[in-house]
N, C-alpha and C positions, 0 to 999 in steps of 0.2 A: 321848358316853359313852366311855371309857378300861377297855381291859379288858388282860387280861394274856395275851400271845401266846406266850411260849415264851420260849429261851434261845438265843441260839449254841453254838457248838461250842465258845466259848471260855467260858460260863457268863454272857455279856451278859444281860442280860435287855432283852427286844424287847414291845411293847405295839402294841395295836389300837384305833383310833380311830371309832369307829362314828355318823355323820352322819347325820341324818333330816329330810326336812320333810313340808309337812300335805298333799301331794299322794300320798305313797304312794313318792315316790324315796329309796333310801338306798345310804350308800355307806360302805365299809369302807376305812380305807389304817392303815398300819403303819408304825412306824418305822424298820423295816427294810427299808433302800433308797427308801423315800418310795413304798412301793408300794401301788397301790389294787387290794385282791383282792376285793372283792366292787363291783358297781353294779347294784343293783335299780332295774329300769322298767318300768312297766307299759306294756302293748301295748293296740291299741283296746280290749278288753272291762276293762279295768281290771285285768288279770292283770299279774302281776308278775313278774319273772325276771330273771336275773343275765345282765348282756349282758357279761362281761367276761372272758378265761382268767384261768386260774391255778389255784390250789392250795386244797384245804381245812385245812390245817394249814401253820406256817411250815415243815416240814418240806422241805415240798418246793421253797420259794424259797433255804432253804440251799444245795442242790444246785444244779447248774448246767443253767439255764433259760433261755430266748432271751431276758429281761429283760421278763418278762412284768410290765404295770400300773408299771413301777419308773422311777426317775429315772435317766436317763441323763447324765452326766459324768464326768469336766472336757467332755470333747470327744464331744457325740455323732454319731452315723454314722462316718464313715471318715476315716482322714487314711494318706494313700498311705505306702509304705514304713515304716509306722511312727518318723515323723520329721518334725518341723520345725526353723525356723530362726528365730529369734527376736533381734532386734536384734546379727545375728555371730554369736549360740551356736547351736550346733546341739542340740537335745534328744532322745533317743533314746526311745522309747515302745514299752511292749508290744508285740508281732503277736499280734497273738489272731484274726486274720483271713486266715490265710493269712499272704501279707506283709505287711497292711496292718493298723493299728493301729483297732479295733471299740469304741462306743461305751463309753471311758474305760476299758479296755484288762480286767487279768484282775481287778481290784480296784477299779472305777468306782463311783461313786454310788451304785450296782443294789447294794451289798455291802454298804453303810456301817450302820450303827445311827445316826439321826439324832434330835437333842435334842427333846423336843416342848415350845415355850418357851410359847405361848397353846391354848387350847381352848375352845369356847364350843359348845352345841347343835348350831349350823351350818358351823364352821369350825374348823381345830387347822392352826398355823404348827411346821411345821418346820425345825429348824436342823444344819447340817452343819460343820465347818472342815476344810477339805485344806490337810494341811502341805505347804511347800515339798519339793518330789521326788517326792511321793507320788504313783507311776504315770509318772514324771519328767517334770511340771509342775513350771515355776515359780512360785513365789510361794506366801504363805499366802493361801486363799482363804475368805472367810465367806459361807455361802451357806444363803439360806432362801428356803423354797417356803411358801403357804398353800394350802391347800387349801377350796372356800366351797362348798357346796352351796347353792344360792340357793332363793328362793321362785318362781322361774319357770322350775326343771328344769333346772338351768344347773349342772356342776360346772366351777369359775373355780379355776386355777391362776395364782398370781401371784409370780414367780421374782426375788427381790434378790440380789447378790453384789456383793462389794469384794474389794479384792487390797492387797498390799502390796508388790509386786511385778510389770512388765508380763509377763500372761500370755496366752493367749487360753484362752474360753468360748465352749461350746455346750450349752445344756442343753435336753433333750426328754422328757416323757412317754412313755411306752413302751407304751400301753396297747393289748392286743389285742380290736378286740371285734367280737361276731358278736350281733347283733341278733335272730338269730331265737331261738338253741338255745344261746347261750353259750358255740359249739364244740364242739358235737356233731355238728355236719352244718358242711357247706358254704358258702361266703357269697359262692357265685360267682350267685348269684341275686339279691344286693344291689344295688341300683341308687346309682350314685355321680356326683355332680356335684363337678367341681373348676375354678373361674373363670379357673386359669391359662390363657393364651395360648404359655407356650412352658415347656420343662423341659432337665433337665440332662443331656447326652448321656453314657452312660455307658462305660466302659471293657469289657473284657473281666471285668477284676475290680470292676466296679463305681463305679471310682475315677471322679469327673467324669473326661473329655478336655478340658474348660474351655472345648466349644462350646455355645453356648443355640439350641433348638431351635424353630422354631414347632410347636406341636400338630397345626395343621389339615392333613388330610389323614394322616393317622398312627392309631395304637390309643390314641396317651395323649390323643387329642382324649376329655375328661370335660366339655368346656363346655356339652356338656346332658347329661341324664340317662344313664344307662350301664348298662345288666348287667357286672358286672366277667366274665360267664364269657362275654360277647358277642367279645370279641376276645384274650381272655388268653392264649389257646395259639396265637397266631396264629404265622406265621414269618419277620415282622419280627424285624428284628436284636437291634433294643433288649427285647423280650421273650421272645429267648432267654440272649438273657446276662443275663435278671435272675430267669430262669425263671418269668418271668410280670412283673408290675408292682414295682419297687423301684427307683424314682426322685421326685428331688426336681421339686418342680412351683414356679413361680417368681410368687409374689404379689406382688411388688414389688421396689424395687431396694435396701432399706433398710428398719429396723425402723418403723413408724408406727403410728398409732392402729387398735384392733378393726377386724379386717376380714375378710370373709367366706373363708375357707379352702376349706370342701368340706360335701358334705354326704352322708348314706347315708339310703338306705331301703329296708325290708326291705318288700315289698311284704305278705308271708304275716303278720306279725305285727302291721304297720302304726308299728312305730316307726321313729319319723327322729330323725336324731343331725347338729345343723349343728356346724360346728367354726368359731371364730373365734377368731384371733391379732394378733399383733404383731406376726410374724417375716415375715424377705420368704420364707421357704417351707416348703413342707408336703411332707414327706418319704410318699409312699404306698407302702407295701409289704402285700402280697396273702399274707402263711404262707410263702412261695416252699418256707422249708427246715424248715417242721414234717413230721415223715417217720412219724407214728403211733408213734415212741419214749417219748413221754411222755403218762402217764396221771393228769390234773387231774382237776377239781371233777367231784363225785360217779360217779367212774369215765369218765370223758369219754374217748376216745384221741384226742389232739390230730394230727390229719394235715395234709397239706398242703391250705393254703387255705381250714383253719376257723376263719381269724380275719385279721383286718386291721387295720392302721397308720395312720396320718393323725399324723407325728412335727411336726409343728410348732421349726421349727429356721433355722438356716443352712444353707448349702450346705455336704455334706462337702466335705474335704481345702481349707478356705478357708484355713489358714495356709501353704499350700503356691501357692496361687493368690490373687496381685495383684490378678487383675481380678474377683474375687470380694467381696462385701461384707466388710469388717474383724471376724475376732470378737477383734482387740486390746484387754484390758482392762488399765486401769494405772489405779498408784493416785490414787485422789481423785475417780475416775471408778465411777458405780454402773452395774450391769449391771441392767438391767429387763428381764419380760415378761409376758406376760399370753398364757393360751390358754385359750380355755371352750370346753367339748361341750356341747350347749344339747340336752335330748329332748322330744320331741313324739310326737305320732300323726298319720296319714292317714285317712282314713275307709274 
């Protein structure tokens, strides 16, 4: 169902796409920025609630918001100094992160008005085109997302793009969610499993150092169960410079078929949320920098650590790092991915 969500600044008009199936899950995205602001699920007693931040009016995703529920590109996470280098040319890219250039810079994806070309009960494909420069990327790039609310609680993001020109691609969901309270409270009570065996050692500014680390024996060991408030304020190195959990965790060496990413559960309300991808990695970040500044759905004050990440992506700063998987796209070559958030209950 297609309803009409407001205007930009500039008199765009921006619409809301509103998903349902026969189990009681529904979910709301927009076309602006490809952002999903609403995800109803119900918890063991069949009560329903929005596990997802964000805003009750587009109002407040005009403003500038940590990219809550929204499509992150060209490039999402980080690419160090705001720059790469591309077959000799150098390309110069926003800093919106300090020095470092922040998932597709001040005018990414998360900003765009995106075409909505199919729609059906369960599903609405969205489409984008980034001209050549825009955000100073190369090439013109076509890029469509689906969005599928499935019949087994499963919302499937399925990501195509072309180029006409070699550029590089990373595209991620952004979605912030807190299982119990929707970011009302805290989600350091969440129990997190992540299959990785090693992650990406981070810099002072977050930037990889471009060593892979083993988990075992460390706090980002998720290979069984986990309270995220179990070790997060711990005074290991890597969770002070990320001021709690915000590193990529490493599922593979390369993109490959569905494969189990991580998983959450809220013990208190009983829902679990598994996440499977395509990407060799799952970027986790824990709120680190929500600082109670911003006041979402139904007056919520979003603070730090009432809401979490599970980015499904590449390693940041991979145009900057060889020994990093390739996010090189050129033309004649299609970009593919797939990542589903699959919900359930515990008993």
């Amino acid at each position: 169902m297609k309803a009409a969500y407001g205007h930009t600044a500039d008199g765009t008009p921006v619409d809301l796409y509103l998903l349902a199936n026969a189990d009681g899950m529904q979910v709301s995205i927009t076309n602006y920025g490809g952002i999903v602001t609403s995800l109803l699920v119900p918890d063991r007693n069949g009560r329903r609630a929005d596990v997802v931040l964000g805003f009750d009016r587009l109002d407040g995703y005009l403003d500038r918001h940590p990219k809550f529920g929204a499509i992150c590109g060209r490039y999402a996470n980080r690419i160090a100094k705001g720059r790469f280098t591309l077959n000799g040319v150098e390309y110069p890219l926003a800093r919106n992160d300090g020095e470092n250039h922040l998932h597709g810079g001040l005018h990414g994806f998360d900003r765009a008005v995106w075409k909505a070309v199919e729609e059906s009960a369960n599903a609405v494909r969205l489409e984008y085109l980034s001209r050549a420069g825009e955000e100073g990327y190369p090439g013109n790039l076509q890029v469509a997302v689906t969005y599928t609310l499935t019949a087994d609680n499963a919302l499937r993001l399925d990501y195509l793009a072309t180029t006409d020109a070699d550029t590089v691609l990373n595209l991620t969901h952004h979605g912030y969610f807190n299982l119990a309270d929707g970011g009302a409270g805290s989600i350091l009570g969440h129990e997190v499993t992540i299959p990785a065996d090693r992650f990406a050692v981070a810099a002072p500014d977050l930037i990889p150092t471009g060593e892979i680390r083993s988990v075992r024996g460390t706090p980002m060991d998720f290979t069984l169960p986990t309270a995220i408030g179990a070790r997060i304020d711990g005074s290991d190195e890597q969770l002070v410079r990320g001021r709690g959990y915000d590193h990529s965790f490493v599922l593979g060496d390369a993109p490959a078929q569905l494969r189990f990413a991580a998983r959450l559960h809220d013990p208190m309300s009983g829902r679990v949320m598994e996440v499977h991808t395509t990407e060799p990695v799952v970027h986790f970040y824990t709120g680190n920098f929500l600082d109670g500044s911003i006041t979402g759905k139904g007056g919520a004050v979003y603070r730090k650590r009432h809401g979490l990440c599970f980015e499904c992506q590449h390693f940041p700063d991979s145009p900057n790092r060889p020994e990093f998987p390739t996010t090189v796209l050129k033309p004649g070559q299609r970009y593919t991915q797939t990542t589903v958030y699959r919900f359930s209950t515990s008993i």
